[in-house]
Residue frames as a rotation matrix with the C-alpha (Angstrom) as fourth column:
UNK 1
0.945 0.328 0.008 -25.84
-0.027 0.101 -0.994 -37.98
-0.327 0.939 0.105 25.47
UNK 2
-0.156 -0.960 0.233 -22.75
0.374 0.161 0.913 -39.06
-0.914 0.230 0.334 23.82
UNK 3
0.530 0.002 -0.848 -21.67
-0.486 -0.819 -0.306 -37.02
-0.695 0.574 -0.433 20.86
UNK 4
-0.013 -0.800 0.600 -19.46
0.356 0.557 0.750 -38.80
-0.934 0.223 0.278 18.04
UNK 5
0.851 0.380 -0.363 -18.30
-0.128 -0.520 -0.844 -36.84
-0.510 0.765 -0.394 15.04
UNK 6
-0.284 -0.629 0.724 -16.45
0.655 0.424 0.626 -38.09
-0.700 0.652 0.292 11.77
UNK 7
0.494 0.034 -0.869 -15.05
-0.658 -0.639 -0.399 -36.32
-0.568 0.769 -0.293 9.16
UNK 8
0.529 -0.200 0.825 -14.19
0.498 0.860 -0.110 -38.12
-0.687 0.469 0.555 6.03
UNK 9
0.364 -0.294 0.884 -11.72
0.875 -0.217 -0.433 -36.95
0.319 0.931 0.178 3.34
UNK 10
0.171 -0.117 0.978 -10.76
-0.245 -0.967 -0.072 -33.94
0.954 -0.227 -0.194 5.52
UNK 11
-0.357 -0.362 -0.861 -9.63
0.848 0.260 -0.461 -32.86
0.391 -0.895 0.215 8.59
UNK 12
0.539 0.685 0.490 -12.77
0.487 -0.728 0.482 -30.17
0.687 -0.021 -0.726 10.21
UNK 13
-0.456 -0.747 0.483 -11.14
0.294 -0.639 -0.711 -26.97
0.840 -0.183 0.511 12.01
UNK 14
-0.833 0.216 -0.509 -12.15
0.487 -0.148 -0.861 -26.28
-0.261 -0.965 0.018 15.69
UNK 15
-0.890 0.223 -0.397 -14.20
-0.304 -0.941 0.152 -23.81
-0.340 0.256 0.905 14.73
UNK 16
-0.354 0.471 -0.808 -16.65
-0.744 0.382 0.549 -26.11
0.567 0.795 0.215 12.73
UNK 17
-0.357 0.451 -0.818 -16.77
0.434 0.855 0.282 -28.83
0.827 -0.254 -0.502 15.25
UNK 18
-0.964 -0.009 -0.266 -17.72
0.214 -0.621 -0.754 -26.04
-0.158 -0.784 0.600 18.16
UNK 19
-0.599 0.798 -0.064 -20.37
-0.800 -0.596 0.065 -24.96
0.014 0.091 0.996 16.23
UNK 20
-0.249 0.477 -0.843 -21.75
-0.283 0.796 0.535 -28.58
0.926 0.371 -0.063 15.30
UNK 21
-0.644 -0.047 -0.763 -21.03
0.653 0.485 -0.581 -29.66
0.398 -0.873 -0.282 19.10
UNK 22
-0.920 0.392 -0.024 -23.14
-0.235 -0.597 -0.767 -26.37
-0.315 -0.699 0.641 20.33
UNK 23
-0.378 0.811 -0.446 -25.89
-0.908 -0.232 0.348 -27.14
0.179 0.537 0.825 17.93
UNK 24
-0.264 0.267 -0.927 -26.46
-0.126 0.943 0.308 -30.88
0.956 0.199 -0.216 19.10
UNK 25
-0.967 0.253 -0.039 -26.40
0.036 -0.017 -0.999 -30.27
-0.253 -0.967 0.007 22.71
UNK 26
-0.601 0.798 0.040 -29.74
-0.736 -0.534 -0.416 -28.49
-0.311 -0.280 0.908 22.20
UNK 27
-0.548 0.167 -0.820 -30.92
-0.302 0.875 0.379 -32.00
0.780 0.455 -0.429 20.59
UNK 28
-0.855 -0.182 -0.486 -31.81
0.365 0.454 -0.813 -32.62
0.369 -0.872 -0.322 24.25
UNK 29
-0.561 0.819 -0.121 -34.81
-0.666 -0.533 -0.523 -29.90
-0.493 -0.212 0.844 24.48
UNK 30
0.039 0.725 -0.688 -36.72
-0.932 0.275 0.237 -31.83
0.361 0.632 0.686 21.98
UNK 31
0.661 0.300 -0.688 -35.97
-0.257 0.952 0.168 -35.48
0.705 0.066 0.706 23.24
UNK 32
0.656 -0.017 0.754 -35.24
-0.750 -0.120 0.650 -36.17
0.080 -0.993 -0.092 26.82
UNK 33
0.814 0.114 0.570 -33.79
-0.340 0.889 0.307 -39.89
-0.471 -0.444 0.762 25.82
UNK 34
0.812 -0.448 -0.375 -31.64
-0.490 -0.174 -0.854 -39.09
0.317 0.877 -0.360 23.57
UNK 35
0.736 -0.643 0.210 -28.29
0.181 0.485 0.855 -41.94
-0.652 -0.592 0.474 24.07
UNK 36
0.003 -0.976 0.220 -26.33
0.496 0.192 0.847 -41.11
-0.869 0.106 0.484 21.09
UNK 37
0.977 0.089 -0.196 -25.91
-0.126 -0.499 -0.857 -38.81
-0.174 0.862 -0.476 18.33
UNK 38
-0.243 -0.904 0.352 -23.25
0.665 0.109 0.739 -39.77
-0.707 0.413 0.575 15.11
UNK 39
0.792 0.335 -0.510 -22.56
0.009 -0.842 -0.540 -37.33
-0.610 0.423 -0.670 13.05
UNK 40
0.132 -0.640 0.757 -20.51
0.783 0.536 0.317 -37.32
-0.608 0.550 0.572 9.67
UNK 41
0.738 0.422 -0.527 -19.23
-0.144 -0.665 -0.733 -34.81
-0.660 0.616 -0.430 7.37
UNK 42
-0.281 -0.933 0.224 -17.62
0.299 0.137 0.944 -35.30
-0.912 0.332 0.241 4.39
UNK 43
-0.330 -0.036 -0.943 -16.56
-0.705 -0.655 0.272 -34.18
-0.627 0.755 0.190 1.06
UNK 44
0.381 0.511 0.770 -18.54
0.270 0.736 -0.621 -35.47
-0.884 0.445 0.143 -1.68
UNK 45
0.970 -0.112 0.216 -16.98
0.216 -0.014 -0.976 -35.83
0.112 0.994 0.010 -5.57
UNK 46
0.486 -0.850 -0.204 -13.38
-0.003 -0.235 0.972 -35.39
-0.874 -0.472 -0.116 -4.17
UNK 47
-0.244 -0.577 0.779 -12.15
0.894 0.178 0.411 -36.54
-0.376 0.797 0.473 -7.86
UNK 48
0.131 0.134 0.982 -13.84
0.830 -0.556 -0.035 -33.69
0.541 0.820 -0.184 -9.42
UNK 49
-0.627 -0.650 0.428 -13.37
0.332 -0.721 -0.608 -29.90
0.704 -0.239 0.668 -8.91
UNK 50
0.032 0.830 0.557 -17.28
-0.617 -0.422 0.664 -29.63
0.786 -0.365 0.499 -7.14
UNK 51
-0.761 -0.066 -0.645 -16.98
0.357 0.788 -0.501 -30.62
0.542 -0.612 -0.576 -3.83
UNK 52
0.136 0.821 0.555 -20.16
-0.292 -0.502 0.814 -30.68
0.947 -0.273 0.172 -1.91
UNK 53
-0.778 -0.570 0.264 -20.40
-0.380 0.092 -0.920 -30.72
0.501 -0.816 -0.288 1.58
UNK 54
0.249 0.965 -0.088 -22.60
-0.379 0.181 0.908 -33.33
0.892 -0.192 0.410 3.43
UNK 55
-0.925 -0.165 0.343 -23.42
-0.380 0.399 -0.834 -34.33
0.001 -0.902 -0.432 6.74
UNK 56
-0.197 0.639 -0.744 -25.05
-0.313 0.678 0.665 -36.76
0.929 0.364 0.066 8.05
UNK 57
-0.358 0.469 0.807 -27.00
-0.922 -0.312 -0.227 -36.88
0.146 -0.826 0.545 11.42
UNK 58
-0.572 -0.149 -0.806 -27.59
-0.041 0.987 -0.153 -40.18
0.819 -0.054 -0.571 13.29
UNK 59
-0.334 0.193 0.923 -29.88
-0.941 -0.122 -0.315 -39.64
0.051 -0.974 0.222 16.64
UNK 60
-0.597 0.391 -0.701 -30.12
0.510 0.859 0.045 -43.45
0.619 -0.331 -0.712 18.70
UNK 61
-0.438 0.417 0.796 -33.07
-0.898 -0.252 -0.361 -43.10
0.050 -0.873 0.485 21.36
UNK 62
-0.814 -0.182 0.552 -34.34
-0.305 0.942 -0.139 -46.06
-0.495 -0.281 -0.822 22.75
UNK 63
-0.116 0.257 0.959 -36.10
0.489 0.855 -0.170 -48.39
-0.864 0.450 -0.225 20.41
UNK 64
0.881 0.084 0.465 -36.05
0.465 -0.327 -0.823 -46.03
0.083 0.941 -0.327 17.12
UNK 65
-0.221 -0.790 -0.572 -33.16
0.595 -0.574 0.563 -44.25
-0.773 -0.215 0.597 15.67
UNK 66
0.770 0.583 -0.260 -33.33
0.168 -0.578 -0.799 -41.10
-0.616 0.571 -0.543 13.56
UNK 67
-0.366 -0.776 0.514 -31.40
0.657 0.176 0.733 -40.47
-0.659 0.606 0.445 10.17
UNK 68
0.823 0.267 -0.502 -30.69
0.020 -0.895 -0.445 -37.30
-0.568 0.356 -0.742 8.20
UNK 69
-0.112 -0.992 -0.064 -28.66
0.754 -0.127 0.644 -36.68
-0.647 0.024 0.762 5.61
UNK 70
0.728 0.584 0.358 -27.69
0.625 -0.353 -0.696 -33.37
-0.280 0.731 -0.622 3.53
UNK 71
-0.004 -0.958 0.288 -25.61
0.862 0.143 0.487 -31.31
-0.507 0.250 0.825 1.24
UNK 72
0.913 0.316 0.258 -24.76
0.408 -0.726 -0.554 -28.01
0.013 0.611 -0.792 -0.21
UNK 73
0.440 -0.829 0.345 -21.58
0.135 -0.319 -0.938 -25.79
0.888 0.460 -0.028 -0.42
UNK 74
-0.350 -0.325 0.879 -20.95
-0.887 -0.186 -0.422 -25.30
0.301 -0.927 -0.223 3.29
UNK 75
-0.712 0.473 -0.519 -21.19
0.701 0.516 -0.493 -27.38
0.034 -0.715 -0.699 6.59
UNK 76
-0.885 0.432 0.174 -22.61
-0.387 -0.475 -0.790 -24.78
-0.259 -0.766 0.588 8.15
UNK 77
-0.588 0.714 -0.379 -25.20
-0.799 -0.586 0.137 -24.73
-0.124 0.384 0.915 5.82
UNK 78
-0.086 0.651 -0.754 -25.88
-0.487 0.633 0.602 -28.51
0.869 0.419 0.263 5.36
UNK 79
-0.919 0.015 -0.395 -25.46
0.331 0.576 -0.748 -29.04
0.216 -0.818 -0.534 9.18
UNK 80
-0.889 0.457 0.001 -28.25
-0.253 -0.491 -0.833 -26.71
-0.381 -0.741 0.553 9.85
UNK 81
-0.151 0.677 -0.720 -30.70
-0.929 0.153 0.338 -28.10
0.339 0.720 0.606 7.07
UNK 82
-0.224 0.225 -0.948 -30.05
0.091 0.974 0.209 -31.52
0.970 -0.039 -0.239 8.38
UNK 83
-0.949 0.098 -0.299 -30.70
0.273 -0.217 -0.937 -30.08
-0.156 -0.971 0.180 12.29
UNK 84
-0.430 0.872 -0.232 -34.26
-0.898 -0.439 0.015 -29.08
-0.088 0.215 0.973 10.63
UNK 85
-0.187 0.354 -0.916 -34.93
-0.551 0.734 0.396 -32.19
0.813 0.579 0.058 9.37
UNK 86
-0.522 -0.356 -0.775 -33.85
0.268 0.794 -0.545 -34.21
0.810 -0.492 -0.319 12.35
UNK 87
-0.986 0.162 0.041 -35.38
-0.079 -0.238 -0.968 -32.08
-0.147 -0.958 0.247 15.01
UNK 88
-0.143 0.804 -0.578 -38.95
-0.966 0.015 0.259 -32.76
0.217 0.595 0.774 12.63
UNK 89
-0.176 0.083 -0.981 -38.61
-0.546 0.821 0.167 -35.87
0.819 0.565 -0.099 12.75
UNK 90
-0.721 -0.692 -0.024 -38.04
0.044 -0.011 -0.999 -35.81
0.691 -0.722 0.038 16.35
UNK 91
-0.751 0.654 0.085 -41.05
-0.619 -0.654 -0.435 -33.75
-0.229 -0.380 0.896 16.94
UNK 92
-0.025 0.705 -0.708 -43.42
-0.787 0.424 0.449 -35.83
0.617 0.568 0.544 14.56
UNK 93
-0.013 0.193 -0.981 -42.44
-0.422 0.888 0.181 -38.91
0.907 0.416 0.070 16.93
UNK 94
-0.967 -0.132 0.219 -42.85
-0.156 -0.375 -0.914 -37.47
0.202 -0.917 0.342 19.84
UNK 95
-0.489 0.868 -0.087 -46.45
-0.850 -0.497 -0.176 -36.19
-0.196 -0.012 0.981 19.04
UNK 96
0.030 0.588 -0.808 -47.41
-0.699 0.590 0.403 -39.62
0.714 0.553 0.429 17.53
UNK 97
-0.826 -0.071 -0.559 -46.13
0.486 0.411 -0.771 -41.42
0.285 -0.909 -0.305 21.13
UNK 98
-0.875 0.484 0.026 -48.02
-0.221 -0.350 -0.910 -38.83
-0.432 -0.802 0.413 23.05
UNK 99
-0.377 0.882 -0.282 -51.46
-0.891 -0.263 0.370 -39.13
0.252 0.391 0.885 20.51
């Protein structure tokens, strides 16, 4: 599985991509095929003083790709909301192969 993470408007501290990089690995338990996962985070409203943070969550597997995206005051927080989403989606199209 090939990882690829962009940050826009910012430059993300070790710390931040460690945690993102541990939290995608596991991407693999749920989908075996998994060939690429992009992954974006950037600041949103840079002109004004409210900057949210969003990321956005790409998974390729062969013939379908999944797409998350989400935002609140932290990564942390909108990486792990969009790791819900994505690992749902994941699941839902798993179960709907196997049915």
């Amino acid at each position: 599985m090939n990882v690829n993470i962009q940050t826009v408007h910012f430059d993300a501290d070790d710390k931040l991509v460690d945690y993102v990089t541990k939290k995608v690995e596991k991407l693999n338990t749920f989908h075996d095929q998994i060939l690429k996962v992009d992954l974006f985070l950037k600041l949103d409203n840079v002109v004004h003083s409210i900057k949210d943070k969003v990321v956005e969550i790409k998974v390729h597997v062969p013939k379908y790709d999944f797409f998350v995206k989400a935002s609140s005051k932290s990564f942390e927080e909108s990486f792990d909301n969009a790791m819900d989403s994505i690992v749902s989606q994941i699941k839902r199209k798993k179960d709907k192969l196997a049915a």
